[in-house]
Each structure stands twice: as structure tokens, then as C-alpha cells.
KOLDO-539660 format. One line per field, with one value per residue (C-alpha): residue number from 0; residue in one letter; chain; z negated, y negated, x negated. Coordinates in nm, 3 decimals, always signed. Example, Ala and Ser with C-alpha at 12.3 -4.5 7.8 and 13.67 -1.06 7.14 Angstrom:
2
k <- [0	1] $
r <- [a	s] $
c <- [A	A] $
up <- [-0.780	-0.714] $
north <- [+0.450	+0.106] $
east <- [-1.230	-1.367] $
END
This chain:
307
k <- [0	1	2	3	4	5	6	7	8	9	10	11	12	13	14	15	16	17	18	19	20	21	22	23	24	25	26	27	28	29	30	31	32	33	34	35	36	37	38	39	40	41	42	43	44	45	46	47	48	49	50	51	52	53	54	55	56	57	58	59	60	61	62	63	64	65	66	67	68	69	70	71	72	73	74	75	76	77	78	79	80	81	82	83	84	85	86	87	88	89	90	91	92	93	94	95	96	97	98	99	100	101	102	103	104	105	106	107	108	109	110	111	112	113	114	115	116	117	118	119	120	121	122	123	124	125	126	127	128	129	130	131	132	133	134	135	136	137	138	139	140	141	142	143	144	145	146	147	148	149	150	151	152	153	154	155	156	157	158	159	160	161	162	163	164	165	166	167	168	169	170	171	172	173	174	175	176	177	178	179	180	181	182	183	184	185	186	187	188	189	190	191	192	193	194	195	196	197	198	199	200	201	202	203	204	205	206	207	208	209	210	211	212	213	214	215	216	217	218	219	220	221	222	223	224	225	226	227	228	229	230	231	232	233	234	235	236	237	238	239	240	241	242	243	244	245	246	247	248	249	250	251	252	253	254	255	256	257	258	259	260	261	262	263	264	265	266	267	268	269	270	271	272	273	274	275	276	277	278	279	280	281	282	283	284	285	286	287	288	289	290	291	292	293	294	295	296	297	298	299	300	301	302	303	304	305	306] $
r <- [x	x	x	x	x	x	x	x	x	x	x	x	x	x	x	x	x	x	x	x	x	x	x	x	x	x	x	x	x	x	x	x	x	x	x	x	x	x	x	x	x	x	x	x	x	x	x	x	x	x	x	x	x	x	x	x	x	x	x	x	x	x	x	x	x	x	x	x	x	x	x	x	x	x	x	x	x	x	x	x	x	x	x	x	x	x	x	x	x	x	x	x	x	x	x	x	x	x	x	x	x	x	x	x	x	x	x	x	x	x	x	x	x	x	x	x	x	x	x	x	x	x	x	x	x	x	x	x	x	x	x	x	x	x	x	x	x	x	x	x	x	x	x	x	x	x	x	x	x	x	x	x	x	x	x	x	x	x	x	x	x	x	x	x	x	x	x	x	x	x	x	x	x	x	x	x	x	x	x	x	x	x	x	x	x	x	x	x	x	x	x	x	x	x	x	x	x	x	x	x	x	x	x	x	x	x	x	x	x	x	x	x	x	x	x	x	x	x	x	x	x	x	x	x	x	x	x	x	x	x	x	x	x	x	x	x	x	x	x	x	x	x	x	x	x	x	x	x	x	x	x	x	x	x	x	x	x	x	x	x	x	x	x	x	x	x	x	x	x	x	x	x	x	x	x	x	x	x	x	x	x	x	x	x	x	x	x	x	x	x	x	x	x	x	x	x	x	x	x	x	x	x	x	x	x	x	x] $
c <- [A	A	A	A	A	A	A	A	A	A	A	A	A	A	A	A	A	A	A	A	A	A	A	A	A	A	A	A	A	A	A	A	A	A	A	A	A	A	A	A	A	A	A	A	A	A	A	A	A	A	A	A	A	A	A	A	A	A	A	A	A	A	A	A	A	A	A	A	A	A	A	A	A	A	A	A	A	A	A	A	A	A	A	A	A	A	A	A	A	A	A	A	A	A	A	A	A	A	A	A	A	A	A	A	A	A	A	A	A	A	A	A	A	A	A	A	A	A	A	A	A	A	A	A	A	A	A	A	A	A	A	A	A	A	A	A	A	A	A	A	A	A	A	A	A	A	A	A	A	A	A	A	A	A	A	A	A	A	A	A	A	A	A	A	A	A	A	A	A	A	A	A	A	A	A	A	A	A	A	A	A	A	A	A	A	A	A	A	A	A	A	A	A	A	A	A	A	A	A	A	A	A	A	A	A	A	A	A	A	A	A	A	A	A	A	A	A	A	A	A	A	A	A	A	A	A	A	A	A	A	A	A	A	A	A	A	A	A	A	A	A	A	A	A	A	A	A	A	A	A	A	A	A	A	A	A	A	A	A	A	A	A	A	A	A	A	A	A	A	A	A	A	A	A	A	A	A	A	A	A	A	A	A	A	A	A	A	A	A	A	A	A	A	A	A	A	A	A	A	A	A	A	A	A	A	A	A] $
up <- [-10.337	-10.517	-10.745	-10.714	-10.981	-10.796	-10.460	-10.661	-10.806	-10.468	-10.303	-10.617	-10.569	-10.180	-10.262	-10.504	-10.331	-9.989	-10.212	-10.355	-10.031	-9.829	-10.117	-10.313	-10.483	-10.651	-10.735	-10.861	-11.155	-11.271	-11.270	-11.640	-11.706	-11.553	-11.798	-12.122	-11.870	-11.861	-12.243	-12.276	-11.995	-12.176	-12.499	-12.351	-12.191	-12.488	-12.673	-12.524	-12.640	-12.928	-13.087	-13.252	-12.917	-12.853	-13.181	-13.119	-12.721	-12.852	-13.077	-12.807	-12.495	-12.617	-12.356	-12.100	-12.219	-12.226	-11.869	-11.717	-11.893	-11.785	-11.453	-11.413	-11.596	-11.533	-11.219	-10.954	-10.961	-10.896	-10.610	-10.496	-10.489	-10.284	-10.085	-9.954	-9.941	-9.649	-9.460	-9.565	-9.757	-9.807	-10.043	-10.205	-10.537	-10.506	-10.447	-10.790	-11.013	-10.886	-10.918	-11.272	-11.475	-11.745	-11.644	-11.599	-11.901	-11.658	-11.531	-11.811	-11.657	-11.308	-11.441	-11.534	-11.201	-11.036	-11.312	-11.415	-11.745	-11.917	-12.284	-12.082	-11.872	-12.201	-12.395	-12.063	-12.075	-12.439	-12.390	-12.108	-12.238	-12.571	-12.312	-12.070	-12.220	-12.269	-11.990	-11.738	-11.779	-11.808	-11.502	-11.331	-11.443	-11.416	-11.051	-10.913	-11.103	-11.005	-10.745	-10.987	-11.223	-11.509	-11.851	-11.959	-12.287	-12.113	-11.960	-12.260	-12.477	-12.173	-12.178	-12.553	-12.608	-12.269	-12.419	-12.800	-12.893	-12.710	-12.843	-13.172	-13.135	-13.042	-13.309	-13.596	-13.434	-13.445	-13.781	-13.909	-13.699	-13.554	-13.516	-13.254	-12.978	-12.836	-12.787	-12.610	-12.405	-12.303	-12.114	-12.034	-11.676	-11.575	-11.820	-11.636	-11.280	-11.403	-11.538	-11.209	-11.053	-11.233	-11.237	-10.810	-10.798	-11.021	-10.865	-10.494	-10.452	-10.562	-10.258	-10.008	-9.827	-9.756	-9.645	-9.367	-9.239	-9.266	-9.202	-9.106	-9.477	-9.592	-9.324	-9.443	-9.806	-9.728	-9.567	-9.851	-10.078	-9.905	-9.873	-10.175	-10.305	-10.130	-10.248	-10.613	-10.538	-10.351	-10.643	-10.913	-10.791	-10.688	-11.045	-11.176	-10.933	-11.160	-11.385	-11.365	-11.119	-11.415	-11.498	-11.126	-11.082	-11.412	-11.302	-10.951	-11.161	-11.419	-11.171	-10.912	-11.129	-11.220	-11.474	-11.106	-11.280	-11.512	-11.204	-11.066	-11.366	-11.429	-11.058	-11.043	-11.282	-11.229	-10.841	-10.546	-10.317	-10.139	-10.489	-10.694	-10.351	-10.285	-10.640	-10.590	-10.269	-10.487	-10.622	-10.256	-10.272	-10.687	-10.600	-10.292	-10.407	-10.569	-10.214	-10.160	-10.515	-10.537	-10.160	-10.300	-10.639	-10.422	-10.194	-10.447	-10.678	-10.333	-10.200	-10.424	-10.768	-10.577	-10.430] $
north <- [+10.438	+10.748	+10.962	+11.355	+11.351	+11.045	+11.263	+11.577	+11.384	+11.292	+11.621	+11.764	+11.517	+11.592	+11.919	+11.938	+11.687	+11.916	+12.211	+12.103	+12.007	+12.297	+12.575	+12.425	+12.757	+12.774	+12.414	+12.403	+12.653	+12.358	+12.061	+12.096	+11.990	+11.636	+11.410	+11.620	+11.651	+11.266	+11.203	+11.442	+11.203	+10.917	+11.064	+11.183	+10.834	+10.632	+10.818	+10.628	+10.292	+10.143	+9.915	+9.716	+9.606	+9.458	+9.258	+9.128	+9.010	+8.887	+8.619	+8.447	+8.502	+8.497	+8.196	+8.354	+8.736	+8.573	+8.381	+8.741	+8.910	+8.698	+8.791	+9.122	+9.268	+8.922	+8.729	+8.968	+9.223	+8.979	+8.819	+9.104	+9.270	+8.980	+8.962	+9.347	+9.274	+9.081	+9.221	+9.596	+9.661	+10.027	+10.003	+9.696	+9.920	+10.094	+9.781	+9.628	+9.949	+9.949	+9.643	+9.591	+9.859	+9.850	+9.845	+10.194	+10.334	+10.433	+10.086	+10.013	+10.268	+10.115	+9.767	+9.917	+10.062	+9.682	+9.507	+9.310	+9.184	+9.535	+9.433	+9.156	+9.442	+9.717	+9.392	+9.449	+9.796	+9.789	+9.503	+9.603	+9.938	+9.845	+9.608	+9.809	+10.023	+9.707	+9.483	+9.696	+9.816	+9.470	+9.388	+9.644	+9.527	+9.197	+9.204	+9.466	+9.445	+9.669	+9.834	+10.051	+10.260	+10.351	+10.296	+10.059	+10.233	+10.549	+10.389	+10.218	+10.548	+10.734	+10.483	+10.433	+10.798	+10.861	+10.527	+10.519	+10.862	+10.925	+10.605	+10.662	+11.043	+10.933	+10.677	+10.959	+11.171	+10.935	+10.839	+11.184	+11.410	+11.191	+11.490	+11.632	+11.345	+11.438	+11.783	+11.662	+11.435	+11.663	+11.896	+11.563	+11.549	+11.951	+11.958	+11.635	+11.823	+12.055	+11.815	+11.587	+11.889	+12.008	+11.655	+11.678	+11.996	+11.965	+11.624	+11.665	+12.042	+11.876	+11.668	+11.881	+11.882	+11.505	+11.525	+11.784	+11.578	+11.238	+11.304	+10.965	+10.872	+10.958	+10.769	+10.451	+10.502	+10.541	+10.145	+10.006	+10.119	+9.972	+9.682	+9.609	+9.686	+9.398	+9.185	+9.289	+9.237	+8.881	+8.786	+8.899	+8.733	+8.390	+8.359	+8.399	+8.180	+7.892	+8.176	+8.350	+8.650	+8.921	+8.736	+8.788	+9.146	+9.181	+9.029	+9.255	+9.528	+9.421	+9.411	+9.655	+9.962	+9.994	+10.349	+10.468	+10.820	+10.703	+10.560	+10.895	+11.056	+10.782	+10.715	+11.086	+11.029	+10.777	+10.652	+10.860	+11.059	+10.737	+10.554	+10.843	+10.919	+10.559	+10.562	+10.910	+10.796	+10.450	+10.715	+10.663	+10.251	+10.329	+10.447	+10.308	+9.924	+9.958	+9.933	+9.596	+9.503	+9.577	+9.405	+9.104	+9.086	+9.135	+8.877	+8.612	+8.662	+8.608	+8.369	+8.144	+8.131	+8.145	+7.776] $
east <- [+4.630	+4.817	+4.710	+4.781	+5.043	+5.206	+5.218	+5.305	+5.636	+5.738	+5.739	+5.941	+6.172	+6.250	+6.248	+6.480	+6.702	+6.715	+6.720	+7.067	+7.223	+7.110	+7.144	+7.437	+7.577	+7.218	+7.228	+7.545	+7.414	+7.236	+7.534	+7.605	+7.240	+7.141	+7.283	+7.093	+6.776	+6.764	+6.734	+6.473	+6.305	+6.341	+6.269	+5.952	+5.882	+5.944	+5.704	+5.433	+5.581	+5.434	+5.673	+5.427	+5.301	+5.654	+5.715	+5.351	+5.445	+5.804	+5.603	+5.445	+5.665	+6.028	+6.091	+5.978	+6.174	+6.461	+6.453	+6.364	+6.600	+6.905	+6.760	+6.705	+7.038	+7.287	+7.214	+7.038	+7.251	+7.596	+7.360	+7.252	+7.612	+7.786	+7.471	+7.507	+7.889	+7.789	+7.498	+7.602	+7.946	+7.929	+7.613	+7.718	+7.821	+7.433	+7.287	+7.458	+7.399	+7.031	+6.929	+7.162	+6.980	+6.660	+6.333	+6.185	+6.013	+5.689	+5.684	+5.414	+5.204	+5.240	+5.131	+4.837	+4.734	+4.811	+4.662	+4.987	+5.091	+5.195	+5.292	+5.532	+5.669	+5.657	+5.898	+6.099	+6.134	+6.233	+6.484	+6.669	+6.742	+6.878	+7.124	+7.208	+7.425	+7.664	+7.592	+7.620	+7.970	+8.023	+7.936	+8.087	+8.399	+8.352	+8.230	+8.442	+8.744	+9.027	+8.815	+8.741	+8.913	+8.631	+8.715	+8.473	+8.452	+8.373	+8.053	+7.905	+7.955	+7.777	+7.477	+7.459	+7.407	+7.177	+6.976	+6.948	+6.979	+6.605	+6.501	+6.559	+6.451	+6.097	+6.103	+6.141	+5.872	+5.630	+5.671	+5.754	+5.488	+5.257	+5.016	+5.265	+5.241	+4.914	+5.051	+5.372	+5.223	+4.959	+5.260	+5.490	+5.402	+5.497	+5.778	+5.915	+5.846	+6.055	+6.399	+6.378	+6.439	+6.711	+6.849	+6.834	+6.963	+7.287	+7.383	+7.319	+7.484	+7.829	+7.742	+7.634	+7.992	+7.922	+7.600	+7.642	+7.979	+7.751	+7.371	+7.325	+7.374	+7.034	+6.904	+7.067	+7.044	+6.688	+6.638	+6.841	+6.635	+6.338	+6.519	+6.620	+6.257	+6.139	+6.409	+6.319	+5.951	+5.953	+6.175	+6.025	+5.685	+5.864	+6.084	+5.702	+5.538	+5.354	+5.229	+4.879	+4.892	+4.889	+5.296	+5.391	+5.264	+5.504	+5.800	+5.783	+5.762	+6.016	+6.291	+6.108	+6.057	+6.378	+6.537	+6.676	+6.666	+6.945	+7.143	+7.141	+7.334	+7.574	+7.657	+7.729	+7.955	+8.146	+8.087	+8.065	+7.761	+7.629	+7.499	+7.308	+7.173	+7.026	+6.931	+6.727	+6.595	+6.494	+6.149	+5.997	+5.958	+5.943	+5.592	+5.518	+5.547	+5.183	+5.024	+5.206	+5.142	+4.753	+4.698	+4.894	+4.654	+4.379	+4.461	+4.545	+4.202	+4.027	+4.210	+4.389	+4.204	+3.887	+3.948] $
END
């Protein structure tokens, strides 16, 4: 069900997770870094987005963009908030940042493996990301009000650079050195071993303190992110229900494979241990939502369009 690489990003993760809360002098070399380590990410991620692809899908499925859209970056997340405000209050704030940001820029990629609609979820990625860097501020304001005391300017300058500056970075180089893409991509995956790391390692030594007075914590921020990947999942499929099966494997991975990578850095910034740590935990159901994903496809080509 995984491939190597797949497995290989996981245990860096961990690593580099543990490695900042049980060495945190060594990680906290590295706590200047994560937010600059992130737009190389997504610069190297958007690189294998062909905009032409998107203009092409926007033609024929702008209905259907929009619907998912309002969605994944407007109504889940305020559901979703006053939902876990209920059932679990301490990761209500995690709960809205997760489920509020863009589509992850490798979600694409996991389409592929489940056989889903990709150039619906590649519109996605594109779409969301150009938002995000105004809605969700937005919403944070808007749902927790006073609760919080983050300039709102302060987090759409924060996601506006970490967003278009890549963007727009990638689109240059593939216009003005096409030639040099292959050779990029050909060293993306080590070179992105190597900033997740970096990313883990700055962020979770300033937190080390916390984790050794609350243990439990990782624990917890572990089921809510398994929880809330089934929430994403079951809704995604449901919102997409009347639609072939290659629309409903999209819209679980639209809202399931989520930029938690970019949640990280700006909960570090401006929110406190438990949400960049539910948002780094996030990479275990990230991953592990193709099983689910490729039983359901095979289960509804055998069972459903069969009869």
C-alpha cells in the first residue's frame, strides 16, 4: 500500500519531531529556519503544476470548483470548530486551522495512486492557495473573535509571502529555464527529507518544556488527527456522492490532504504547542488515508457500478 519514499517520509518526520523534544538545545539551532524551509517546499511542489491543466479543468467544472471551494476553506472549518468545541474544546483551534487551510500541493500525486479525479483536485490545490492567505485570517477572526489577539494583518502578510512568493518563483523558472526542472525534480524528494526536518526540529525544541510536563498530549493530538481525517474523508465523499467515483476520491482528497506543513509554521507562530503538533502529527492519516481510499474505489467498481 506504501511506497518506500512514503515510509521513508514518515520515519523522518518522527524523527525529527522526537529529535526536537528530546534534544532541544540542538533543535533550537534550527528555529530561525522553518518558515523559509516551507517556501522552498512549496516552491518545489508547485513546480510540478502545470497551469494549463487548471485553466483547461476551470472551463468545464467551475460549478462544481466553486461548491468545493466554499467548502473546504468557508463552511468545514466553522463546523468543524463548534463541533470539537463540544466533543473536545482544547483542539477546537487545531481542528479549525486544519481543516481551514489549501489543499496540499502533493495531493495531485495521491489522486493518482487512488485513481481519483486529479486535474479536479490540481484546480483545488491551485485555488485554495491563492485564498488562503485571506480567508483564513478571516476566519480566525471571525470565529474566535477576541479569543485571540493576532493582528489580522500580521497573518495575511505571513501567508501571502509563505504562498505567492513560491508560486510565482516556480512560475518564472519554468518559463525562464525550463531545462532546469528535470534536474530539480530529480533531487526534490532528499532535498525535502532534509527541510521537513529542519521544519520539526526548529518548531518542536521551543516546545519541548510542554511536552515533558504533558506527555499525554501527543497521545491526544494523535486521535484528533485521525479523527478529523475521517471526518474530512466521509465528507468529502458524501458532498460528492451523485458523481462518478473518480469526483468522490477527489473531494476526500480535496479536503483530506490538506498543506498541514504550512499549519505547522503559522500555528508556531501565532497559536500555541498543541496545534502545530496536531498539524505535524496530521502526516500519519496524510498518508495513511490511501488504504481507506483504494479499498473504498475498489469496493464501489465491484460493487456498485457493477450492478
Amino acid at each position: 500500500m506504501f511506497r518506500l519514499n512514503d515510509v521513508i517520509l514518515l520515519m523522518v518526520v518522527l524523527v525529527s519531531m522526537l529529535g526536537g523534544i528530546l534534544f532541544p538545545h540542538f533543535g533550537s539551532l534550527f528555529r530561525h529556519y522553518p518558515l523559509y524551509c516551507l517556501m522552498v517546499l512549496l516552491f518545489l511542489s508547485f513546480l510540478s503544476i502545470e497551469i494549463k491543466t487548471i485553466w483547461d479543468t476551470l472551463k468545464y467544472s467551475i460549478v462544481k470548483i466553486i461548491c468545493l471551494t466554499l467548502l473546504k476553506i468557508v463552511i468545514l472549518p466553522i463546523a468543524i470548530y463548534y463541533v470539537f468545541r463540544v466533543i473536545a474544546p482544547s483542539y477546537a483551534v487545531a481542528a479549525l486551522l486544519l481543516s481551514g487551510i489549501s489543499t496540499g500541493v502533493v495531493a495531485p500525486f495521491i489522486s493518482n495512486l487512488v485513481k481519483g479525479n486529479s486535474p479536479l483536485v490540481m484546480v483545488m490545490v491551485v485555488v485554495t492557495s491563492l485564498l488562503i492567505p485571506f480567508t483564513l485570517p478571516a476566519l480566525i477572526k471571525m470565529v474566535l473573535g477576541q479569543s485571540v489577539n493576532i493582528p489580522l494583518i500580521d497573518m495575511i502578510r505571513m501567508l501571502a509571502l509563505v504562498i505567492f512568493i513560491p508560486f510565482l518563483a516556480a512560475e518564472c523558472l519554468r518559463k525562464l529555464a525550463p531545462s532546469s526542472l528535470p534536474i530539480i525534480m530529480k533531487v526534490r524528494f532528499p532535498f525535502s527529507l532534509i527541510l521537513f526536518a529542519i521544519v520539526n526540529l526548529g518548531i518542536f525544541s521551543r516546545y519541548a518544556e510542554f511536552f515533558y510536563r504533558e506527555p499525554i498530549a501527543i497521545i491526544t493530538a494523535t486521535s484528533t488527527a485521525i479523527v478529523l481525517s475521517v471526518i474530512y474523508c466521509v465528507i468529502g465523499i458524501s458532498c460528492m456522492f451523485k458523481r462518478s467515483i473518480e469526483d468522490q476520491l477527489a473531494g476526500a482528497i480535496t479536503l483530506g490532504n490538506m498543506n498541514n506543513v504550512l499549519i505547522i509554521v503559522f500555528a508556531s507562530r501565532f497559536f500555541g504547542p498543541l496545534e502545530p503538533t496536531v498539524a505535524a502529527i496530521y502526516i500519519l492519516p496524510f498518508f495513511g488515508l490511501l488504504i481507506p481510499l483504494r479499498m473504498y474505489y475498489n469496493w464501489y467498481t465491484r460493487f456498485v457500478i457493477s450492478h
